[in-house]
C-alpha positions as CSV (number, residue, x, y, z in Angstrom):
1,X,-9.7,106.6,1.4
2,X,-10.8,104.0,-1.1
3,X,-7.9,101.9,-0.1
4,X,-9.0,102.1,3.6
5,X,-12.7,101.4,2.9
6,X,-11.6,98.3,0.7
7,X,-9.4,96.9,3.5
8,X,-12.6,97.4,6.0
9,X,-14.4,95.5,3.9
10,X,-12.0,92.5,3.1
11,X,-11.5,92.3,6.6
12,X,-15.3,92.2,7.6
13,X,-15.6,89.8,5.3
14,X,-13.3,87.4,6.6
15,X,-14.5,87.9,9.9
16,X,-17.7,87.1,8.5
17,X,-16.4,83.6,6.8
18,X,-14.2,82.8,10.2
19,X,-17.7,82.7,11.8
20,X,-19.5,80.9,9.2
21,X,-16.8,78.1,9.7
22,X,-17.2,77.7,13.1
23,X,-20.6,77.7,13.7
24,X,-20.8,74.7,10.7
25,X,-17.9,72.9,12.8
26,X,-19.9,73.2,15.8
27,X,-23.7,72.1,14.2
28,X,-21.4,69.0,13.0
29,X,-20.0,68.1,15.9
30,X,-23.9,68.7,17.4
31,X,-25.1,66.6,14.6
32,X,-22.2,63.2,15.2
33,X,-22.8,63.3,18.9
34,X,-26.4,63.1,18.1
35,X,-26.5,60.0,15.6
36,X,-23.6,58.6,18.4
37,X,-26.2,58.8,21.1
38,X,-28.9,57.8,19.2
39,X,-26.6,54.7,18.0
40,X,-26.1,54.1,21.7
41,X,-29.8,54.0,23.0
42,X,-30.9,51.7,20.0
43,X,-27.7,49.3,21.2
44,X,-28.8,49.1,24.8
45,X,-31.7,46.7,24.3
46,X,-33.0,44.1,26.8
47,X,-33.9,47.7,29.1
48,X,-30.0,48.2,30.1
49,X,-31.0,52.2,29.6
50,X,-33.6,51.8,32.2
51,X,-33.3,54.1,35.8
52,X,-32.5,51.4,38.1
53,X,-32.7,52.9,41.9
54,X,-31.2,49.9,44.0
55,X,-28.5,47.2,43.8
56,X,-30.9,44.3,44.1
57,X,-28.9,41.0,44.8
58,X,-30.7,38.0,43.9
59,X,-30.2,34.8,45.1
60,X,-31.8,31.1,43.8
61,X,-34.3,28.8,45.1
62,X,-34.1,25.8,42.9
63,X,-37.0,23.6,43.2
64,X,-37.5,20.2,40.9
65,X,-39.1,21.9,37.7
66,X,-37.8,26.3,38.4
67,X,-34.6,28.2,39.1
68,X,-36.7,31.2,41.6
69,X,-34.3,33.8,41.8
70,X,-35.3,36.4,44.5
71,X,-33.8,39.1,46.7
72,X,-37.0,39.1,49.2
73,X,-35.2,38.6,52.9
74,X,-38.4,36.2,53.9
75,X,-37.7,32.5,54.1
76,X,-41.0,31.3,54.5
77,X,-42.6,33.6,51.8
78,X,-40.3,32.2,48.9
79,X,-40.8,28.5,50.0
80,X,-44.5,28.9,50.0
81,X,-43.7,30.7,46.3
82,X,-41.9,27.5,45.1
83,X,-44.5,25.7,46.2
84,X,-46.9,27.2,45.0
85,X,-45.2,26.9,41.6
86,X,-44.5,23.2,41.8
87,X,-48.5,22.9,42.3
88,X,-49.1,25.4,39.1
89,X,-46.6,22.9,37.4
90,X,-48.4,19.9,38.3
91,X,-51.9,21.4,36.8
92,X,-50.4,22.9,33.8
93,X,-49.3,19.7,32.5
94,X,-52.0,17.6,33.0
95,X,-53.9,20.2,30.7
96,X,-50.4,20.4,28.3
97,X,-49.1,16.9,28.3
98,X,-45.8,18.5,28.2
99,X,-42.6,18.2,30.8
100,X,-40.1,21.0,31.0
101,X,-36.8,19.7,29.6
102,X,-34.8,22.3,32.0
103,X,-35.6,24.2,35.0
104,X,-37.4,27.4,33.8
105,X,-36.1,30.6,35.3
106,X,-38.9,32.9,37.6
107,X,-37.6,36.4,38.4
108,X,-39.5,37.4,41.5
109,X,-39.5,41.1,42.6
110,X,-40.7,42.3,45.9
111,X,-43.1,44.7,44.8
112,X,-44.7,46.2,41.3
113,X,-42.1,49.5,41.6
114,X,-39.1,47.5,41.3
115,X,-40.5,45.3,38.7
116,X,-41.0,47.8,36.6
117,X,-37.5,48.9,36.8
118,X,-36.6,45.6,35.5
119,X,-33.7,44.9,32.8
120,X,-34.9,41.0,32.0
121,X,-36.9,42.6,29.2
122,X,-37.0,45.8,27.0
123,X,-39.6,48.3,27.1
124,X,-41.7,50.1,29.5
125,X,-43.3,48.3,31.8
126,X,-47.1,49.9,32.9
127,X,-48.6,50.0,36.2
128,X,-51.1,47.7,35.2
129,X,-48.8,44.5,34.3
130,X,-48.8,42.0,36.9
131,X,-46.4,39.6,35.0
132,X,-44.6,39.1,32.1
133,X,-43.1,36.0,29.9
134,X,-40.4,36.6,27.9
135,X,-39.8,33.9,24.5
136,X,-36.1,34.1,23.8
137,X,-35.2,32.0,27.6
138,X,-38.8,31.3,28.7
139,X,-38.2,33.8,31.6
140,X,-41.4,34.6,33.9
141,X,-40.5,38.1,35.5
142,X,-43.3,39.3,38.2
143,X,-43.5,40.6,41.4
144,X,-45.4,40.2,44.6
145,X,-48.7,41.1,44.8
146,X,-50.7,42.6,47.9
147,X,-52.3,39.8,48.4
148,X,-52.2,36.0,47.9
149,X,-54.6,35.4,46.1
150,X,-53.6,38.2,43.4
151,X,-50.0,36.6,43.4
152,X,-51.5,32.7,42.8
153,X,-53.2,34.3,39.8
154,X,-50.4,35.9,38.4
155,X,-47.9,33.1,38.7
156,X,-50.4,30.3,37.2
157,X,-51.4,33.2,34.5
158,X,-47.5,33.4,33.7
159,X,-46.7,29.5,33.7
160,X,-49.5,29.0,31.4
161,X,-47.3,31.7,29.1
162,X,-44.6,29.2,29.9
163,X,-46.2,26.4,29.2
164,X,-47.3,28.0,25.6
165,X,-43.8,29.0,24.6
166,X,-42.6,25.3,25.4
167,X,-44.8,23.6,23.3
168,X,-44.9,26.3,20.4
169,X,-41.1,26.8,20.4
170,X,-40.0,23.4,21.1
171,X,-42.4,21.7,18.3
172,X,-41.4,19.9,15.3
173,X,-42.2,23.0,12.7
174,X,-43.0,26.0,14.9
175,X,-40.4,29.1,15.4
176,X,-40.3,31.6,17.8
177,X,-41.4,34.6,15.3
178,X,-44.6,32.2,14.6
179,X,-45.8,32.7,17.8
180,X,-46.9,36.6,16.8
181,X,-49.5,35.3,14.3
182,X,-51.2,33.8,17.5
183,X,-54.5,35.6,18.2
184,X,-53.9,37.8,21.8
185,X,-57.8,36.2,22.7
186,X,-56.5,32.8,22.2
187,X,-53.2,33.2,24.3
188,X,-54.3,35.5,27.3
189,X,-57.7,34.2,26.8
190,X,-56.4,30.4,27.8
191,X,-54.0,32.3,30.5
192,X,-56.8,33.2,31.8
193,X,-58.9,30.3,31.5
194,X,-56.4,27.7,32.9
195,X,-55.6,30.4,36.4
196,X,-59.2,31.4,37.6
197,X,-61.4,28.5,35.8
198,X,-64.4,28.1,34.5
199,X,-66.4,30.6,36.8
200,X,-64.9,34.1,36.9
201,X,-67.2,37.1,38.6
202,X,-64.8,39.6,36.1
203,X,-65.3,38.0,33.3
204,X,-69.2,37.0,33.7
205,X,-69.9,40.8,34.3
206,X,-68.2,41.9,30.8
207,X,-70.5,39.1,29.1
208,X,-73.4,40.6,31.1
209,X,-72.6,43.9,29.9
210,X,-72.1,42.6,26.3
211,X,-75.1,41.0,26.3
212,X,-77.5,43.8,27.4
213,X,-75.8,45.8,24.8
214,X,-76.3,43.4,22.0
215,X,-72.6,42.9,21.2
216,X,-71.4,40.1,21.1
217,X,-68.5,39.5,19.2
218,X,-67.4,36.7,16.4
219,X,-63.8,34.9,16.5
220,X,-63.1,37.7,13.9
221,X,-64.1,40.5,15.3
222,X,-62.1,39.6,18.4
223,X,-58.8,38.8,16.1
224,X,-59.2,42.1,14.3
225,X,-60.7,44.6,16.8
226,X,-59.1,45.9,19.1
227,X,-62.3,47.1,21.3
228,X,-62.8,44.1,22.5
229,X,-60.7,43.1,25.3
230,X,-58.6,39.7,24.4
231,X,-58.3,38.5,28.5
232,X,-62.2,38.9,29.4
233,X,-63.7,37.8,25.7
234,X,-61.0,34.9,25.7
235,X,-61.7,33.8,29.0
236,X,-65.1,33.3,28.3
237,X,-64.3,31.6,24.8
238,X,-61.9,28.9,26.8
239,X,-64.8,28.4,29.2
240,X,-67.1,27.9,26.6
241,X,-64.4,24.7,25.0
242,X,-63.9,23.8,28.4
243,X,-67.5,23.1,29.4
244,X,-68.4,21.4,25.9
245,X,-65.5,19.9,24.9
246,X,-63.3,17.2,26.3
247,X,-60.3,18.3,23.9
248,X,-56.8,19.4,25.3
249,X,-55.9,23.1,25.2
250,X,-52.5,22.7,23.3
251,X,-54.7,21.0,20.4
252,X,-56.4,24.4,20.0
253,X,-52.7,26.3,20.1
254,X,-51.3,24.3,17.1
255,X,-54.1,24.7,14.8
């Protein structure tokens, strides 16, 4: 009886073990496919692990200073695009005294959905981003806008990124990872500045509002706090050079 009970007992117990073994096999092999996966999502950068829901094939426009590459099936629409672009071009460097050395590459996407399902650049891409210029190739990415108008604004906004990137990266003693120490007010600010001008209803109605609220902010407070919002506040900073000062933007970007 002893005997028996011993047995019983040896043999629960290597039951027991068996199972341990197994279920530590199993929360290894969990625990590898994990830091695999994980591996895999961190190697997939420039947004190849975004949900892309069409096959879009582009096609390119070249024009004398742009590669456009588009998949829009409307003729006239992308000519007037490329013109328009040319005539950004032309206003841009008057301000910039600079001249592409290559044709910079536009992506244009037929609408915001698709754009945001873009793989040019990594990251998420909100709702509220009309455009986008990438450093590394100079890339603008953006897509149509309902209107006209909203799509002239973007595409001067985004050339103006261009133009910043050319002059910054291409410089005698500036690099590419300088170009974070940039204040946001001074780079969208003069995006802004050089794409709806002087006069901007927007932008004279946040000064209004900053005004009657007694707060204003200093060059500092707009490098350092984020409350105040670097397009409006860096607009109206531009405008301010702009209407005092006969000195060229790029002057400004290099100090």
């Amino acid at each position: 009886m002893i005997k028996n009970r011993f047995d019983d007992n040896n043999s629960a117990m290597k039951l027991y073990l068996n199972n341990l073994y197994r279920i530590t096999a199993v929360l290894s092999l969990v625990t590898v496919l994990m830091l695999c996966v994980s591996s895999s999502v961190k190697a997939q950068y420039f947004g190849q692990n975004k949900v892309r829901y069409k096959n879009l094939q582009f096609k390119v426009y070249e024009t004398p200073h742009f590669n456009l590459y588009y998949y829009t099936k409307n003729d006239s629409l992308i000519k007037a695009f490329a013109k328009e672009s040319e005539a950004w071009y032309s206003m841009h460097q008057q301000v910039f005294r600079d001249t592409f050395r290559r044709k910079n590459p536009i992506i244009l996407y037929g609408n915001a959905p698709e754009f945001q399902q873009t793989t040019v650049i990594d990251g998420e891409i909100g709702v509220g981003t009309g455009g986008v210029t990438e450093g590394l190739k100079n890339r603008v990415i953006m897509p149509l806008q309902e209107i006209n108008a909203q799509t002239r604004h973007v595409l001067g906004h985004e050339l103006v990124h261009a133009f910043q990137y050319h002059s910054l990266i291409e410089g005698d003693s500036t690099q590419l990872e300088n170009i974070g120490n940039l204040p946001l007010w001074m780079i969208e600010g003069m995006a802004e500045y050089l794409s709806l001008g002087k006069v901007d209803a927007n932008t004279a109605m946040w000064m209004r509002d900053a005004v009657l609220n007694k707060d204003i902010p200093t060059l500092k407070d707009l490098t350092t706090n984020s409350k105040y919002f670097p397009y409006r506040y860096g607009q109206a900073f531009w405008s301010f050079i702009g209407s005092t000062r006969e000195l060229s933007c790029p002057k400004y970007l290099k100090r």
